[in-house]
TORTOR-75349 format. One record per residue (C-alpha): residue number from 0; residue in one letter; z negated, x, y. Coordinates in pm, 1 decimal. Each point is the difference from the previous one (the first is absolute). Example, Ala and Ser with C-alpha at 12.3 -4.5 7.8 and 13.67 -1.06 7.14 Angstrom:
<pts>
 milum pafi       zz       xx       yy
     0    A   -780.0   1230.0   -450.0
     1    S     66.0    137.0    344.0
</pts>
This chain:
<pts>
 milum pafi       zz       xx       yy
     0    X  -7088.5   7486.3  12125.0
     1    X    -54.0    -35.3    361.3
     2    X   -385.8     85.2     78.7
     3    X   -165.0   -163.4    289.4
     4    X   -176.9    150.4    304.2
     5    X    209.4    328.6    -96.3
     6    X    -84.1     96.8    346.0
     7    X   -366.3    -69.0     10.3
     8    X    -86.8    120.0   -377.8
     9    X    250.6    346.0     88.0
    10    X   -243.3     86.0    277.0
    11    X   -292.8    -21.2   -201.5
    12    X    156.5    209.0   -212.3
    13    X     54.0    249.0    278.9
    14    X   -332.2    -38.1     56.4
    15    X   -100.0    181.4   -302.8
    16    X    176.0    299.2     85.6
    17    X   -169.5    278.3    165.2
    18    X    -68.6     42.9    352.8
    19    X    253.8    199.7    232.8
    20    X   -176.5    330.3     32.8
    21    X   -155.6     39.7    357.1
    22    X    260.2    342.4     11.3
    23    X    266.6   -207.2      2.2
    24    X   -144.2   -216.6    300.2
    25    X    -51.9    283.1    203.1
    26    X    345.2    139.0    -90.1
    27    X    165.7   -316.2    174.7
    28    X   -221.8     10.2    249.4
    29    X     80.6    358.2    114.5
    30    X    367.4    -43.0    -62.5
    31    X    -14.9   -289.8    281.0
    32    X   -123.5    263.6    251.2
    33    X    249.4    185.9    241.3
    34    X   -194.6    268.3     -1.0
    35    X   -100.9     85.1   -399.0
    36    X     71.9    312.5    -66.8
    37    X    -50.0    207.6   -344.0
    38    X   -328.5     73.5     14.3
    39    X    -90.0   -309.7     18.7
    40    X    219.2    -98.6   -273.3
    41    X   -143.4    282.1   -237.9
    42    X   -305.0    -48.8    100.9
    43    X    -20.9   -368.0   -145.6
    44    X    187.8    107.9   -342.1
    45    X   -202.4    301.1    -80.9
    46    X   -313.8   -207.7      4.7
    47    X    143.9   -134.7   -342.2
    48    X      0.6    357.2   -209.5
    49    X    215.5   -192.1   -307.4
    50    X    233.5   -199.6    236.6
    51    X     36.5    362.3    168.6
    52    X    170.4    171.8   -292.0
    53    X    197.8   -316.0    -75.9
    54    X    142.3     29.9    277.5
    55    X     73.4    348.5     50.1
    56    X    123.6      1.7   -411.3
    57    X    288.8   -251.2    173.1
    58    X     82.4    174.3    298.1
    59    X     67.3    310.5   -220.7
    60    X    220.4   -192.2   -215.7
    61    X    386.5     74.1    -21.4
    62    X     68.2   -324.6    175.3
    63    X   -156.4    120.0    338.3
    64    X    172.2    402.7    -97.7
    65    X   -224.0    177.1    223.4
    66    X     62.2    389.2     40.5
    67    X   -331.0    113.5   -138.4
    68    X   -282.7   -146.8   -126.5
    69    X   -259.4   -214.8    229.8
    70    X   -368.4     34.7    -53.6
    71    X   -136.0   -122.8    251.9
    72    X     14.0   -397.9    152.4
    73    X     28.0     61.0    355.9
    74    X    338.5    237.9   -106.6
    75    X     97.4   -286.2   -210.6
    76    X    -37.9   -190.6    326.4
    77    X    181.0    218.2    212.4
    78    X    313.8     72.6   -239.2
    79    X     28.3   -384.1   -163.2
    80    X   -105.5   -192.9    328.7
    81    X   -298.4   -200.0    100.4
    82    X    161.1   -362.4   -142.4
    83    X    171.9    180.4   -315.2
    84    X   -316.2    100.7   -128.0
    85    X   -239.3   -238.6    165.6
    86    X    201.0   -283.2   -252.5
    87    X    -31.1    233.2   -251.7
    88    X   -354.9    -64.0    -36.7
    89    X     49.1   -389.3     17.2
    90    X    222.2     58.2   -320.3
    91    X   -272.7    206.3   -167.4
    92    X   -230.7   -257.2     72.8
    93    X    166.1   -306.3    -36.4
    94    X     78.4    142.9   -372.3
    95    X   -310.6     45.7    -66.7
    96    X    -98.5   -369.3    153.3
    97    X    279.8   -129.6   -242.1
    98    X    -83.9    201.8   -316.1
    99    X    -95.5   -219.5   -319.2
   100    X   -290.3      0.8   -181.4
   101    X     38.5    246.4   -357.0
   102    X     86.5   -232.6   -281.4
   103    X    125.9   -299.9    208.6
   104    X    347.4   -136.9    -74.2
   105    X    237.0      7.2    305.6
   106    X    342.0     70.2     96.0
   107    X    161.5    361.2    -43.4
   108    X   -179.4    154.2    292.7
   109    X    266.6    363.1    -63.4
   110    X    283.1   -244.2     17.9
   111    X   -161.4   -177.6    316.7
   112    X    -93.5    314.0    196.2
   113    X    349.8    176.5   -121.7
   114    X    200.3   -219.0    186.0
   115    X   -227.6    -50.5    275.4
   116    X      9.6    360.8     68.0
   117    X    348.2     -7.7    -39.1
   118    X     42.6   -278.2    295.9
   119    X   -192.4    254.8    230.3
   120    X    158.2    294.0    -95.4
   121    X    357.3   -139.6     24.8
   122    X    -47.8   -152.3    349.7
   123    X   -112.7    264.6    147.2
   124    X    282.8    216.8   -161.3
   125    X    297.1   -288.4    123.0
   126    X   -182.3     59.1    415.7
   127    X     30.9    337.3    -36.2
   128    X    355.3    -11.7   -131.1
   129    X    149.4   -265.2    198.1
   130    X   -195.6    132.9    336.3
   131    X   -201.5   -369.6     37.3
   132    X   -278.2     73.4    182.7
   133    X   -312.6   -191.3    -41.2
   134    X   -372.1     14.8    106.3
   135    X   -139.6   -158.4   -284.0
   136    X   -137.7    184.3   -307.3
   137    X    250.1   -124.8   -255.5
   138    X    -83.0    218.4   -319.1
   139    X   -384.1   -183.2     -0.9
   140    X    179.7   -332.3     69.9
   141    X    217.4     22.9   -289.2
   142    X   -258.0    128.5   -164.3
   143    X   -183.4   -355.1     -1.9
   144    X    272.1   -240.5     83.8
   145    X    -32.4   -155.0   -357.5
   146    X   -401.5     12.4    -42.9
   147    X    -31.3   -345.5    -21.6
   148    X    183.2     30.6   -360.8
   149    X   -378.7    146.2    -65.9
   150    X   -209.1   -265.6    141.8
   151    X    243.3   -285.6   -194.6
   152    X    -70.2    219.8   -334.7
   153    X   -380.2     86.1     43.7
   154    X    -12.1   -380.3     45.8
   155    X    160.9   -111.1   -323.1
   156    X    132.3    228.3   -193.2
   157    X    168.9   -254.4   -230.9
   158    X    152.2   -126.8    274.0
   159    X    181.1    360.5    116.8
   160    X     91.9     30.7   -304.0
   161    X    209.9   -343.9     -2.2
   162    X    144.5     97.1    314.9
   163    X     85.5    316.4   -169.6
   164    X    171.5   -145.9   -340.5
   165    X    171.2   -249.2    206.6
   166    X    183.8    270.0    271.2
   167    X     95.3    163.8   -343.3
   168    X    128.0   -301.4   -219.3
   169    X    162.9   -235.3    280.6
   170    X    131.9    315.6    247.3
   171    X   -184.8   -140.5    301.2
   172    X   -149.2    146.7    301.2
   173    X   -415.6     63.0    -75.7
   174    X    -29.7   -246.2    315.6
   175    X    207.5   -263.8   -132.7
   176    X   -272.8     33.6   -312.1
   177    X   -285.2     13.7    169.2
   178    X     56.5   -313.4    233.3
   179    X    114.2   -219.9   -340.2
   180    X   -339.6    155.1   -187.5
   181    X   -290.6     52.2    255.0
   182    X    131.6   -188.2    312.2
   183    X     27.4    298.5    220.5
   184    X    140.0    339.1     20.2
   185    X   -114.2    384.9     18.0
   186    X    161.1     50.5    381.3
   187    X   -251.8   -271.9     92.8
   188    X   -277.7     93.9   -168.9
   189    X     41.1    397.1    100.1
   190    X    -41.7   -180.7    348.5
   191    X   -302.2   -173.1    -57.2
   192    X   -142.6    350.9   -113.4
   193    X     72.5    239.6    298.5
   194    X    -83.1   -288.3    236.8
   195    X   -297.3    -25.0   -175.0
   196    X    -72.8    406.1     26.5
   197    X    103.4      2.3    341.8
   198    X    299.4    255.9    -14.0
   199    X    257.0     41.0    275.2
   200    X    202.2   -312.7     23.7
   201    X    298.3    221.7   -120.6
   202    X   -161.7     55.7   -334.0
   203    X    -57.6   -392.4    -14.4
   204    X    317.7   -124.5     58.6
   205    X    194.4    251.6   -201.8
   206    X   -220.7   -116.2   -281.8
   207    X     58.6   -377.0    101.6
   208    X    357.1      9.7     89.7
   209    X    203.4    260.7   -226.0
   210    X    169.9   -310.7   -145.8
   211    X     14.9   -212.8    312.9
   212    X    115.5    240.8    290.6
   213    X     69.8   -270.3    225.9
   214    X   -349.4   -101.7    -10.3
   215    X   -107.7    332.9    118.4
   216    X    -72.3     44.9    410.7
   217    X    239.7    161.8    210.4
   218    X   -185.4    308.9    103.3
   219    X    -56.5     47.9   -455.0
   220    X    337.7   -122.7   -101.6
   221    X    169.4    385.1    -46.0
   222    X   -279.9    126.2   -197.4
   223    X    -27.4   -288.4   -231.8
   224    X    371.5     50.9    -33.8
   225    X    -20.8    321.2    -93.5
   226    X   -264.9    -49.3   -252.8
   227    X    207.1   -254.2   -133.1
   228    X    299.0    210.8     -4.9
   229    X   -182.1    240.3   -217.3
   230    X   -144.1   -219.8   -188.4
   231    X    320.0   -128.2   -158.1
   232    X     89.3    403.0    -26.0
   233    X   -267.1     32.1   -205.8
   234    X     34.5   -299.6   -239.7
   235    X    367.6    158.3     -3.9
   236    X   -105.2    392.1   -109.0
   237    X   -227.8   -183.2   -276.1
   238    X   -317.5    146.4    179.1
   239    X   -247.0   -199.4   -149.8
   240    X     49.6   -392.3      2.0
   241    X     69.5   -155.8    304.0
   242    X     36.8   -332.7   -120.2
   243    X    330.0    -93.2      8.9
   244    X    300.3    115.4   -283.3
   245    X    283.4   -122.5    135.9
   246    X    273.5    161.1    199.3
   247    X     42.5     13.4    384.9
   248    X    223.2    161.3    278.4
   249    X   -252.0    119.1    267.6
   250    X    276.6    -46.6    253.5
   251    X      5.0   -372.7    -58.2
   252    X   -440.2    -13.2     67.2
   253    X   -133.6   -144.6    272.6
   254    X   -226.5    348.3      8.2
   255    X    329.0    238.7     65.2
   256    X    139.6   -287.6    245.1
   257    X   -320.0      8.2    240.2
   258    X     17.0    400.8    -53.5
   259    X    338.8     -0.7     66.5
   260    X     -2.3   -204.2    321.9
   261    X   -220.6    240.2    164.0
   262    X    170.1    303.0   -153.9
   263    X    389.5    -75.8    -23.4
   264    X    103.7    357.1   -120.6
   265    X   -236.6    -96.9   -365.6
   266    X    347.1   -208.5    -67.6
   267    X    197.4    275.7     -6.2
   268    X   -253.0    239.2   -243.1
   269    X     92.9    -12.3   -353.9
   270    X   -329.5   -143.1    -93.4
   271    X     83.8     46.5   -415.5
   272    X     -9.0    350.6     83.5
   273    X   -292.4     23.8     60.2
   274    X   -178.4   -219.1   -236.5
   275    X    188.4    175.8   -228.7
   276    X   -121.3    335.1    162.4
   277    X   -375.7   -136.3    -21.8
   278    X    -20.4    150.4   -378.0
   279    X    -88.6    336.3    178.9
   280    X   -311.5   -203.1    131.9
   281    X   -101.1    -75.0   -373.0
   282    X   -260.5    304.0     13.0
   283    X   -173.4   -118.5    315.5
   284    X    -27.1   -348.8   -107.2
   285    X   -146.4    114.2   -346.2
   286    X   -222.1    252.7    136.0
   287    X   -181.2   -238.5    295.8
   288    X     11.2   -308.1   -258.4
   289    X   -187.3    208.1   -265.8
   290    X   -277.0    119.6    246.7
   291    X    -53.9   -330.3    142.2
   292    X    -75.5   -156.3   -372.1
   293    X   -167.3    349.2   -120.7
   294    X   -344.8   -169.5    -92.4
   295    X     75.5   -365.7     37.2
   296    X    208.6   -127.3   -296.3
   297    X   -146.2   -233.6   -195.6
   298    X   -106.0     28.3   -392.8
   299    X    214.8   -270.7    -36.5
   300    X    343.1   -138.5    147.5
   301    X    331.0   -157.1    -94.8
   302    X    261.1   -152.4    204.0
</pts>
């Protein structure tokens, strides 16, 4: 059941959602400065009390494993970094922006945000073990590369849910299901979102491209690689649902090729080590995943 003017009735259903907080403006505006410093940073985030604690709740967490606790946001600042927590507060936000009304049906939100999480968490664990260095705040753009599985779902629920049943009972990839029910697919429609809310182009095209690398620009290709990567490292560990059941080698993917080419040593690395060794990152993922839908589960939700 192909719908008509997908694009054109998706966006008025984006429309409906609410407004990107006015913090989270002046959080990209700052971060574009050369010379924003923490103050500055802190300053913004502690005129939101609730978005405050959030945040600092987070950066306690076992994933960032701090030496002692942080109470304050302009030591959160100074000990997590101006970008690391900076995006933090987009993914407080942008929850919130996403979370369902009480009682409506929708997809499993845990499940969602679970492997989500995961995709942030892992990438930034496989830069820090493989020495890739990278500018780009990876953990908040795995942490909405697959939001526009929201926007398809909030738009017809009936319709997720075919693209669900059918990844299930024909083994297919969700994309392959979502072009043969609705026309289009989440990548895209992810895209349309953060264009839409104005995020870094980074944000937009990891969204847009996660499934089409070679679509991505040159000076964005890496990161979407990586979030791509970790992506199918996720869907592997059984963090959530990525999407996709079947097997694959991540040698043989066009992400670890375009990683590889810039990083030759990554082809020596025994790479099932460590998504083997990941387990130890169960806690962390858990932990973060938990706080993040602390509040904002629905009444009611199936897969």
């Amino acid at each position: 059941m192909l719908i008509t003017n997908f694009k054109e009735k998706v966006y008025n259903c984006i429309e409906f959602l609410p407004p990107i907080p006015d913090i989270m403006k002046e959080l990209n505006e700052l971060l574009q400065k050369k010379d924003c410093d923490l103050r500055d940073i802190s300053g913004v985030i502690e005129k939101d009390p609730s978005l405050s604690l959030n945040v600092l709740k987070i950066a306690n967490s076992a994933f960032y494993g701090l030496p002692y606790e942080v109470s304050s946001m302009e030591r959160a600042v100074a000990l997590i970094g101006l970008q690391e927590v900076a995006s933090l507060c987009m993914v407080c936000n942008i929850t919130d922006i996403l979370k369902p009304e009480p009682g409506v049906m929708t997809m499993d939100i845990k499940s969602f945000w679970e492997h989500s999480v995961a995709t942030g968490v892992i990438a930034k664990i496989f830069c820090k073990e493989f020495n890739i260095r990278t500018q780009e705040n990876l953990y908040l753009a795995g942490l909405i590369h697959d939001v526009g599985k929201i926007i398809i779902d909030r738009f017809s629920h009936i319709a997720y849910d075919g693209i669900i049943k059918a990844t299930h009972d024909e083994n297919i990839a969700l994309i392959e299901a979502e072009k043969r029910i609705i026309g289009e697919s989440h990548d895209r429609v992810g895209g349309w979102l953060i264009e839409k809310w104005e995020l870094p182009k980074v944000f937009f095209e990891v969204a847009a491209h996660h499934h089409s690398l070679m679509d991505a620009s040159d000076g964005n290709r890496r990161a979407v690689a990586i979030i791509s990567l970790s992506n199918h490292i996720a869907r592997i560990k059984g963090f959530g649902f990525g999407g996709d059941m079947r097997g694959i080698i991540l040698q043989e993917t066009d992400a670890f090729r375009i990683i590889n080419a810039e990083y030759p040593h990554l082809r020596d690395q025994d790479i099932a080590r460590f998504v083997m060794d990941l387990d130890r990152a169960d806690n962390e993922i858990a932990g973060l995943e938990r706080m993040m839908n602390a509040g904002s589960r629905p009444k009611t939700y199936r897969r």
